[in-house]
C-alpha positions as CSV (number, residue, x, y, z in Angstrom):
1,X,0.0,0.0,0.0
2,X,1.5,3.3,-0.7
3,X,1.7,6.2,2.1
4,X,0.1,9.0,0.9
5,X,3.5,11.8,0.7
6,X,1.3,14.2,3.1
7,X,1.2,11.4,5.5
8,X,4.8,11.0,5.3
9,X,5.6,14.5,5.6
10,X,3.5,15.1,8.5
11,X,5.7,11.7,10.4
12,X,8.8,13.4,9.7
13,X,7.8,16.3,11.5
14,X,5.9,14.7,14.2
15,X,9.2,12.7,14.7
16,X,11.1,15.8,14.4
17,X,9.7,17.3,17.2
18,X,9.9,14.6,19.4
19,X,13.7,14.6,19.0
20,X,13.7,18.7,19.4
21,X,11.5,17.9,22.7
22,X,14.0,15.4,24.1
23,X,16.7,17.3,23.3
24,X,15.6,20.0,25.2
25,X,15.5,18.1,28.6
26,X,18.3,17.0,28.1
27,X,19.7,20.6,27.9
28,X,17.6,21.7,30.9
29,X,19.5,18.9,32.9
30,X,23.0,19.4,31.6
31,X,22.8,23.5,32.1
32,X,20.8,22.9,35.2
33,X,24.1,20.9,36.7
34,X,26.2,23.4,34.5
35,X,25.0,26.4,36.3
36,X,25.5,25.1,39.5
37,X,28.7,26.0,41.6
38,X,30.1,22.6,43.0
39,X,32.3,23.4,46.0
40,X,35.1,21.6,47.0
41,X,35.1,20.7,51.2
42,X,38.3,22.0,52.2
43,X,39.3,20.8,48.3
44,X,39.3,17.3,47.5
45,X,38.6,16.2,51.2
46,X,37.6,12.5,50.1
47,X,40.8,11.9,48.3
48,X,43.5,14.4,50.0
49,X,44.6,15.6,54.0
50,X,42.3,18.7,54.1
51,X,42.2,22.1,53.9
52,X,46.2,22.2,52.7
53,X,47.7,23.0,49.5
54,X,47.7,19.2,48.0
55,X,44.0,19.1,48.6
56,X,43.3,22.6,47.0
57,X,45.7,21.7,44.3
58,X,43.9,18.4,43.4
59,X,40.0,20.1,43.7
60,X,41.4,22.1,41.1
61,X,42.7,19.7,39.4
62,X,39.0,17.7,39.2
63,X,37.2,20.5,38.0
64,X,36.2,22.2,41.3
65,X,34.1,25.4,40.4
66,X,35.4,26.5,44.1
67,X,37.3,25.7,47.0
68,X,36.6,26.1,50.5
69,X,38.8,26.4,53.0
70,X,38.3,27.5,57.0
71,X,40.8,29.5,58.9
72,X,41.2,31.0,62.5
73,X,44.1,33.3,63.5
74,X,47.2,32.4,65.2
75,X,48.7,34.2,67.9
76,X,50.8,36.2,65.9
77,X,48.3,37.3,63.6
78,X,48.5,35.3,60.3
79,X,45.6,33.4,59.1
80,X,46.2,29.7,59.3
81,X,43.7,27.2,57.0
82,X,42.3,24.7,59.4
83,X,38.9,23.6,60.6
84,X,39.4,22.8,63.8
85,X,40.3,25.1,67.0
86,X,43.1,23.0,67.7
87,X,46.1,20.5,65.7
88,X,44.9,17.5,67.6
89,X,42.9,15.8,65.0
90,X,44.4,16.6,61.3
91,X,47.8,16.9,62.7
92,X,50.3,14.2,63.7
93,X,52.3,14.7,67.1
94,X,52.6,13.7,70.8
95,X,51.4,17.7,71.8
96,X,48.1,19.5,70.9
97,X,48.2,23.2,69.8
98,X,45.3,25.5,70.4
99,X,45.5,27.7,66.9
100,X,44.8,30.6,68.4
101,X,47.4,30.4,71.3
102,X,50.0,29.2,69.3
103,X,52.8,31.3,67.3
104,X,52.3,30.2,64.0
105,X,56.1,29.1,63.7
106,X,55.4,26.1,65.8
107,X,52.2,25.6,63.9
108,X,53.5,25.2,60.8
109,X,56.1,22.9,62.1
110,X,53.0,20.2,62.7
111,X,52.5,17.2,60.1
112,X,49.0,17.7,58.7
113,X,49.0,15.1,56.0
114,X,50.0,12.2,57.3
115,X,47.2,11.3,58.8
116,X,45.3,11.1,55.3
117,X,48.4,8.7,54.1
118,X,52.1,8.5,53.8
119,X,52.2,10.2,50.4
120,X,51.1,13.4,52.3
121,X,53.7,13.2,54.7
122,X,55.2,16.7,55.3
123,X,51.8,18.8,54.6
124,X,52.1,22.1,56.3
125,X,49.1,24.1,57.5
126,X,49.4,26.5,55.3
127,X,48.7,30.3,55.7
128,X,46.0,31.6,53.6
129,X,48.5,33.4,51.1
130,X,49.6,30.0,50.1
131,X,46.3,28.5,49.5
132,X,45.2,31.8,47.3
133,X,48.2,31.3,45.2
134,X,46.1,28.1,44.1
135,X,43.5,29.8,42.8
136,X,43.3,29.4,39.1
137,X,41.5,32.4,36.3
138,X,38.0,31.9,36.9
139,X,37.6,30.5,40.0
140,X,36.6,31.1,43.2
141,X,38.1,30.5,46.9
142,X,35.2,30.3,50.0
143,X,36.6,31.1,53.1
144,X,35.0,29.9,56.4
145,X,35.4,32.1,59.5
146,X,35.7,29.9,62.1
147,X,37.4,32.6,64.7
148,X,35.6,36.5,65.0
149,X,35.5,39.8,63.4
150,X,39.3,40.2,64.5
151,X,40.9,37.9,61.6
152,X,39.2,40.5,59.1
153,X,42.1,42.9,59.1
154,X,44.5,40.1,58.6
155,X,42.8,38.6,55.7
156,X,42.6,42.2,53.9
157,X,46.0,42.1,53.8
158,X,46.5,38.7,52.9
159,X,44.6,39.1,50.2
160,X,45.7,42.3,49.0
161,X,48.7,41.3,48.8
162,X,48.0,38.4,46.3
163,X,45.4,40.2,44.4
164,X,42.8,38.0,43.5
165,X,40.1,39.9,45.6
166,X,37.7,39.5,43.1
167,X,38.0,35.8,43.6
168,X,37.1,35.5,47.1
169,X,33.6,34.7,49.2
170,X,33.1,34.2,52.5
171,X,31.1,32.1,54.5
172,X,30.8,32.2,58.5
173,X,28.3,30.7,61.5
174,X,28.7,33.6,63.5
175,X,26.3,35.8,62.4
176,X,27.7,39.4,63.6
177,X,31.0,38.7,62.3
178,X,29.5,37.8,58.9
179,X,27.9,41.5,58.7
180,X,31.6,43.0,59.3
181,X,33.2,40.9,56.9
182,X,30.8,42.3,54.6
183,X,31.6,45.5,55.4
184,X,35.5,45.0,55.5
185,X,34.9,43.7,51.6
186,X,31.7,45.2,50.6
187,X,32.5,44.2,46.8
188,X,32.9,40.6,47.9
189,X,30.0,37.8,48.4
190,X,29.8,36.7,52.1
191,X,27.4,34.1,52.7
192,X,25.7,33.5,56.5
193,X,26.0,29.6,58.1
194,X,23.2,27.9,59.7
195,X,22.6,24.0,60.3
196,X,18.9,25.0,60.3
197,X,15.9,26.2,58.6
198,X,15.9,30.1,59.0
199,X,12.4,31.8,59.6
200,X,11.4,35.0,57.6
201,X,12.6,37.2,60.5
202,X,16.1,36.1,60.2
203,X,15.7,36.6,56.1
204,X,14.7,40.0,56.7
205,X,17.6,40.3,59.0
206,X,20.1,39.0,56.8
207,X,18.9,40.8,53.8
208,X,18.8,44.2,55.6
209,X,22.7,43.8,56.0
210,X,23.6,43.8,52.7
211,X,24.4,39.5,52.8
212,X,25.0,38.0,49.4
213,X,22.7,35.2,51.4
214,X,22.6,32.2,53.2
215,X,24.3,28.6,53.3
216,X,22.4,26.2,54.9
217,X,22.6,22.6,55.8
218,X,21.2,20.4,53.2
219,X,18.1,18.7,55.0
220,X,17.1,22.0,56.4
221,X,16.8,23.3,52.2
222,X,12.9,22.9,51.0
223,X,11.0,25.0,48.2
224,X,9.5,27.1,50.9
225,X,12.8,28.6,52.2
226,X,14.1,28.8,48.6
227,X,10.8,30.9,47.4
228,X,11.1,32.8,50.9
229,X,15.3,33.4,50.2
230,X,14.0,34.6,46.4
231,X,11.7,36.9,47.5
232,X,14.4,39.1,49.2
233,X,17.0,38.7,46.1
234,X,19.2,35.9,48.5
235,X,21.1,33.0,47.1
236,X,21.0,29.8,48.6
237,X,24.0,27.6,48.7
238,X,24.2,23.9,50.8
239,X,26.9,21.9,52.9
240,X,27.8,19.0,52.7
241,X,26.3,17.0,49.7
242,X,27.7,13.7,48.6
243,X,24.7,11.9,47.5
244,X,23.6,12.4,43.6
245,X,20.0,12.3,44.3
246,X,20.2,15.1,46.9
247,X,22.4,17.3,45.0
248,X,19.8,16.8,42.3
249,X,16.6,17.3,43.9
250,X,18.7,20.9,45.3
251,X,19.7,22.0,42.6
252,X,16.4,21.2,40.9
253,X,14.4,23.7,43.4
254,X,17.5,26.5,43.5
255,X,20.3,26.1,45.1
256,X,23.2,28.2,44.0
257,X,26.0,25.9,45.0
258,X,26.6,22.7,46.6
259,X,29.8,22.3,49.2
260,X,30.7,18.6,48.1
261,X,33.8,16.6,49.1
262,X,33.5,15.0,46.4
263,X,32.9,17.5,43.3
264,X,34.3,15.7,40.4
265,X,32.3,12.3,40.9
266,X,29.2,14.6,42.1
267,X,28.7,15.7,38.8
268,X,29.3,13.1,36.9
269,X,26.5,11.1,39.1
270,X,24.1,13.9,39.1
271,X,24.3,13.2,34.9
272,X,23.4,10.0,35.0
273,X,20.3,10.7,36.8
């Protein structure tokens, strides 16, 4: 039986469409991933001793959008990249060091990779110059806050004197100290910490002082605080996502960026999905 040539015309475009269709889901989901910031956990955490220069070096190295890194401030005033208060965990050695009572000679005389295996023997904590000299064209260093307001004038010069200014965010859980970085680098994105779901109040709050917005604990993310975050022009970024699905269904309602410790494999799993 022959097919009338109409016929045939009208299944070429009916098929031609479909394709088009599919092929534009399948854009939505690569640019939706693409779009997305995928931050590396004080760098490549899962592979690499972190927050030191191998471990920023190797986020890099997988395609980290950005790196975060948490510092407090030694007793002689340089910034030291570390996430804990003290050397006792990420640091080999019979005597503890409290970070902030500690000259940052002896500090950086501490083994900080070994721990993480014997090829990272010898890591220093590094001082936040070193870890900004990382930072490749294009991308972008978080800091974390974990000390207050009084590391701010220390990290202006740091990062003066390395200039890649325009580089730099900051994140931080205290709150006040958050509002003066902001105001120590008013052309920088600083971010404020919570492990829970803040209420409109706090919104209003943190959108009053000028906040690039807020980075919040991934269970605590839903569509009403995204919608809520919108309304007052805040981004939402998340910590700390390892599981495809839930860096998925995040980025599917709006989050900005997702703190990963594993950013390379993230994204190839959320493209799968």
């Amino acid at each position: 039986m022959r097919i009338p040539s109409v016929t045939i015309k009208k299944l070429k475009l009916k098929q031609m469409k479909t394709i088009f269709i599919l092929s534009a889901f399948i854009l939505l989901g690569i640019n939706s991933i693409a779009q997305n910031m995928f931050i590396a956990h004080r760098g490549a955490s899962n592979l690499a001793p972190e927050n030191t220069i191998a471990s920023a070096n190797l986020a890099w190295e997988l395609g980290a959008d950005a790196v975060e890194v948490d510092v407090y401030l030694s007793q002689d005033n340089r910034v030291m990249v570390i996430h804990d208060k003290n050397t006792k965990r990420t640091c080999s050695g019979k005597k503890t060091f409290e970070i902030e009572k500690t000259p940052s000679v002896l500090l950086r005389d501490q083994d900080a990779g070994s721990w993480k295996g014997e090829e990272f023997k010898g890591e220093k904590i590094p001082f936040i110059e070193e870890i900004i000299e990382t930072v490749p064209e294009g991308k972008t260093l978080v800091i974390e806050i974990k000390c207050g307001p009084e590391v701010l004038p220390e990290l202006q010069r740091a990062i003066d004197k390395k200039g890649k200014a325009n580089q730099i965010a900051f994140i931080g859980f205290d709150y006040d100290t958050m509002v003066q970085a902001h105001a120590a680098f008013p052309n920088n994105k600083c971010y404020w910490l919570s492990s829970t779901k803040p209420g409109d109040k706090k919104l209003d709050e943190v959108a009053a002082a000028g906040l690039t917005g807020i980075n919040i604990q991934h269970k605590a993310i839903d569509e009403e605080l995204i919608a809520a975050a919108s309304k007052r022009n805040l981004e939402v970024l998340t910590w700390t996502v390892d599981d495809p699905a839930e860096a998925k269904r995040l980025t599917e309602i709006g989050v900005k960026g997702l703190t990963t410790n594993r950013p390379k494999w993230l994204k190839e799993e959320m493209s799968k999905l």
